[in-house]
N, CA, C and O of each residue as an XYZ file, in Angstrom:
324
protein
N      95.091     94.369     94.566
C      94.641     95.303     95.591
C      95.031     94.852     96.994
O      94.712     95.629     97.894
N      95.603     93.841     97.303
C      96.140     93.556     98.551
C      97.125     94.257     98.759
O      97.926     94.752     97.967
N      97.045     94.307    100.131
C      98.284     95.043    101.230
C      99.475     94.874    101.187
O     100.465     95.534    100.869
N      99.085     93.139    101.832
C     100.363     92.452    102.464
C     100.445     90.999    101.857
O      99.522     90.525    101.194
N     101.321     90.497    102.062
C     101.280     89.046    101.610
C     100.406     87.708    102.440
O     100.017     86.576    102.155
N     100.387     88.650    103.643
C      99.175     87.615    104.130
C      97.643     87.801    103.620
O      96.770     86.975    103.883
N      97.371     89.218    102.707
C      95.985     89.269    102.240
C      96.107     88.888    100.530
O      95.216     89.051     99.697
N      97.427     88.360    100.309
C      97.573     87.916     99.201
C      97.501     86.468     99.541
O      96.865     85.971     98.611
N      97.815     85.539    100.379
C      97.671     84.429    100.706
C      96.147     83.993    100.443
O      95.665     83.343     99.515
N      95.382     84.737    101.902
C      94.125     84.982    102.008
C      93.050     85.006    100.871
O      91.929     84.499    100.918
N      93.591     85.660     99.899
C      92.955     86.314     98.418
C      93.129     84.395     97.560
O      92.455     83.711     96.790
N      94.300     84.268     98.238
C      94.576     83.300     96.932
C      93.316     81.810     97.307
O      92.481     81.380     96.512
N      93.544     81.361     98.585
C      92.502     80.536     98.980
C      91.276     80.535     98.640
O      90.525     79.660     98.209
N      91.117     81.979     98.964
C      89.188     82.194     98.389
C      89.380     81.797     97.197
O      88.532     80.907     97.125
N      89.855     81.821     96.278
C      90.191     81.915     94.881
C      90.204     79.991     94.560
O      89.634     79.452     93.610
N      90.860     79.408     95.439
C      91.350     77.882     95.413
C      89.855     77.298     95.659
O      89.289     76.575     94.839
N      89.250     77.734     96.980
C      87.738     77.231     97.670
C      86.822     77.359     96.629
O      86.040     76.432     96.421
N      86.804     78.086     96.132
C      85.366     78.846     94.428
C      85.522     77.694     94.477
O      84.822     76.959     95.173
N      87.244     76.983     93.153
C      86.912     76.747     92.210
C      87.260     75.440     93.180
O      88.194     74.844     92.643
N      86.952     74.926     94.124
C      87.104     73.078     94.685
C      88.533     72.585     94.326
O      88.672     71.380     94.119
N      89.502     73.331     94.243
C      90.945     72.825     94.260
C      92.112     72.636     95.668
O      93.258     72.198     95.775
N      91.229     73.153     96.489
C      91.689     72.553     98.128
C      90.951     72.215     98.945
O      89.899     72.606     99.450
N      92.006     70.977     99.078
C      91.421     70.057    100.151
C      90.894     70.686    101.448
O      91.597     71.565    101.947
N      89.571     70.300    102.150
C      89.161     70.675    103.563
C      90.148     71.098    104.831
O      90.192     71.917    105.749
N      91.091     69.737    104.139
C      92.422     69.605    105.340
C      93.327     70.526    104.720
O      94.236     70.862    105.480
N      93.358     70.922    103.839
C      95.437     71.415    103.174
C      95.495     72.258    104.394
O      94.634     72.818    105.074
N      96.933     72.159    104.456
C      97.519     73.564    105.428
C      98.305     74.133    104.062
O      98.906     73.607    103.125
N      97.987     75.419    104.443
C      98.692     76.628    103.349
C     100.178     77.159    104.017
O     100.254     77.320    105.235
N     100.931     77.326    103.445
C     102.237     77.951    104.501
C     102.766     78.988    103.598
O     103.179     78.863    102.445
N     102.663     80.169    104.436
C     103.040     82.010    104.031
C     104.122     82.295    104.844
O     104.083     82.718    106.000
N     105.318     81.975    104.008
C     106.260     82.358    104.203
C     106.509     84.179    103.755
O     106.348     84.699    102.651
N     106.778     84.577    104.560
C     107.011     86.364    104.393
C     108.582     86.090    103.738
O     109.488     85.292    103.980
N     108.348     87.354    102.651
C     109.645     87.976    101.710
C     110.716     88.273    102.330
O     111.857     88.035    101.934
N     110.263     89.051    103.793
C     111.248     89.141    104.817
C     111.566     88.282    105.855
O     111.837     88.799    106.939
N     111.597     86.716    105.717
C     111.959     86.028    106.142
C     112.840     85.071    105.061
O     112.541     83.905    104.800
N     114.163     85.918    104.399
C     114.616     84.899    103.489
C     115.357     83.641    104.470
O     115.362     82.499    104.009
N     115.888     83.870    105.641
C     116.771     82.826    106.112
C     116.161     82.109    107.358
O     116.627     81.785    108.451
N     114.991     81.994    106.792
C     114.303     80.978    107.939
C     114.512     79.376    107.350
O     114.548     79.245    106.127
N     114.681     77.895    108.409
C     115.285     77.619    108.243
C     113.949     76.581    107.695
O     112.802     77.009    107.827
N     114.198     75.163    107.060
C     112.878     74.671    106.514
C     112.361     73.748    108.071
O     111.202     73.558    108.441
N     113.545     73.332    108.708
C     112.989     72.295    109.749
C     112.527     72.967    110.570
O     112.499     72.334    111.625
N     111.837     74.673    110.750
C     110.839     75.893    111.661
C     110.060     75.314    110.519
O     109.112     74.668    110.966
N     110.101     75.306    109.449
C     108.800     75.656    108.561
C     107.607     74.049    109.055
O     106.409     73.931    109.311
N     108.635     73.218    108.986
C     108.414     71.685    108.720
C     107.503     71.850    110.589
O     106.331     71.474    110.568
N     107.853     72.187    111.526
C     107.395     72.212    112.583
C     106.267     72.869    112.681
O     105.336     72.328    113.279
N     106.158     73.752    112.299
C     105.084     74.701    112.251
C     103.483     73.625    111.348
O     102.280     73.550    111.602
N     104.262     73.085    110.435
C     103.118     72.088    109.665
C     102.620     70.735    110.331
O     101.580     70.179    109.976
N     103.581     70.184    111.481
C     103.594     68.930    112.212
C     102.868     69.398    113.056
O     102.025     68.538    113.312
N     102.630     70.699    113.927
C     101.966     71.606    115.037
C     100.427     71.391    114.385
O      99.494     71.163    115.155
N     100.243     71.458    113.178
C      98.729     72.080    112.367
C      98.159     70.565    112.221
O      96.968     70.260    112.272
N      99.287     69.649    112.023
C      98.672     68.082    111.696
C      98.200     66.983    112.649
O      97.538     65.960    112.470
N      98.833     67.610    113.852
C      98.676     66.829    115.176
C      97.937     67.390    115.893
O      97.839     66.831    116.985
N      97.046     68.730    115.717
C      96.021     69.221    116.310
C      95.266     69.969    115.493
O      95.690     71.072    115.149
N      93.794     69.416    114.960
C      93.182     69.373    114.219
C      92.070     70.388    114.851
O      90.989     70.352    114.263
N      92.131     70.985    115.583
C      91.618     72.298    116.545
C      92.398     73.624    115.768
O      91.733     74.516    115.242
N      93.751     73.626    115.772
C      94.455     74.442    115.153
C      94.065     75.058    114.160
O      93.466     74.313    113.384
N      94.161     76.484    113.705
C      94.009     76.797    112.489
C      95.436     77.858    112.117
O      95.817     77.606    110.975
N      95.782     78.302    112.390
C      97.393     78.321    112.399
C      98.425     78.406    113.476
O      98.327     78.382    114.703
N      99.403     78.508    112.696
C     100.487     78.376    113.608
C     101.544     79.140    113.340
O     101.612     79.529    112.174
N     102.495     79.514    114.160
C     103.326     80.733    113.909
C     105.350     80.276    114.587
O     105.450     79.501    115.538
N     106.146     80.640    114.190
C     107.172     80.347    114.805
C     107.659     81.815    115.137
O     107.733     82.896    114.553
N     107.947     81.298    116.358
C     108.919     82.700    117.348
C     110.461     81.974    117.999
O     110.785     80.800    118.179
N     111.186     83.286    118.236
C     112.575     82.855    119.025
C     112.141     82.967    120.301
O     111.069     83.527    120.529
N     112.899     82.459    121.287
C     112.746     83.118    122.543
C     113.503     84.226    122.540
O     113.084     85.150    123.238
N     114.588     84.405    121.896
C     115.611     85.225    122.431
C     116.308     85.795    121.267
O     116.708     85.011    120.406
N     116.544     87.306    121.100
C     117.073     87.399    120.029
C     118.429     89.136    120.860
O     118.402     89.614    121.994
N     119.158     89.446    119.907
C     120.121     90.566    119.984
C     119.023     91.887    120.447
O     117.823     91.961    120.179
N     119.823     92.824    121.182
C     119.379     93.900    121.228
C     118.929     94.505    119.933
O     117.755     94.759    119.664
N     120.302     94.784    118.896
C     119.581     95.534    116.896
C     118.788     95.321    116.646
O     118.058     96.131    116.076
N     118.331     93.748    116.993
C     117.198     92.971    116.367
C     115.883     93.465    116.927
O     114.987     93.969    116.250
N     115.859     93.245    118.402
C     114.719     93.370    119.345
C     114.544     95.007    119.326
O     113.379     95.291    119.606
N     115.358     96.166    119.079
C     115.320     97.597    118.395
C     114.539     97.852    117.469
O     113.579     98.611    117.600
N     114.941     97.058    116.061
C     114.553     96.884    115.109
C     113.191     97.261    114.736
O     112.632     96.165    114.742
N     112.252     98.183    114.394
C     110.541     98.333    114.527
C     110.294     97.188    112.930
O     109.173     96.801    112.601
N     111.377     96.880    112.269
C     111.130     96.109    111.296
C     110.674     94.538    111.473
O     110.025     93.688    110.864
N     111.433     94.693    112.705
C     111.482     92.851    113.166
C     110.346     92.530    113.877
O     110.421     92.990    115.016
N     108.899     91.676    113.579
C     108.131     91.267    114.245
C     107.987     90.779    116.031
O     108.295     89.611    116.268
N     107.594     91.537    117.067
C     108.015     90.733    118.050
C     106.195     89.790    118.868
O     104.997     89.988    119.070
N     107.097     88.965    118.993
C     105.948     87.812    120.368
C     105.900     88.106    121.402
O     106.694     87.836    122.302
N     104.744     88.845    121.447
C     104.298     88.597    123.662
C     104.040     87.515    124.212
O     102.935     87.090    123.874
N     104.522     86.947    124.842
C     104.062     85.698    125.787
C     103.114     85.976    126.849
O     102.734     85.070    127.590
């Protein structure tokens, strides 16, 4: 019955917490379907961001700068600063 893959993420944790199979600390990482060519050393940063500030509860990677098609695109997620 989930939406999206982030309420499938979401779904899956509650599911992990019941049954005491994650740790207090784990960081979970939801990689989207439509992000096949993201690269692992964004992914790897994004997890070093969550480990070195223990305030954090997630974390997200953005470009600064991308093509006009792209930034067009209503498919392509964009970041407000």
């Amino acid at each position: 019955d989930c939406k999206t893959g982030t309420d499938r993420v979401h779904e899956a944790i509650n599911y992990l917490n019941v049954r005491h199979e994650l740790a207090p600390n784990a960081i979970v990482v939801n990689i989207q379907g439509d992000e096949p060519l993201i690269r692992s050393e964004h992914i790897d940063t994004a997890i070093h961001l969550l480990e070195i500030d223990a305030n954090a509860s997630m974390s997200t990677i953005a470009v600064a700068e991308m093509d006009e098609k792209l930034f067009l695109n209503p498919n392509i997620v964009k970041v407000v600063k």
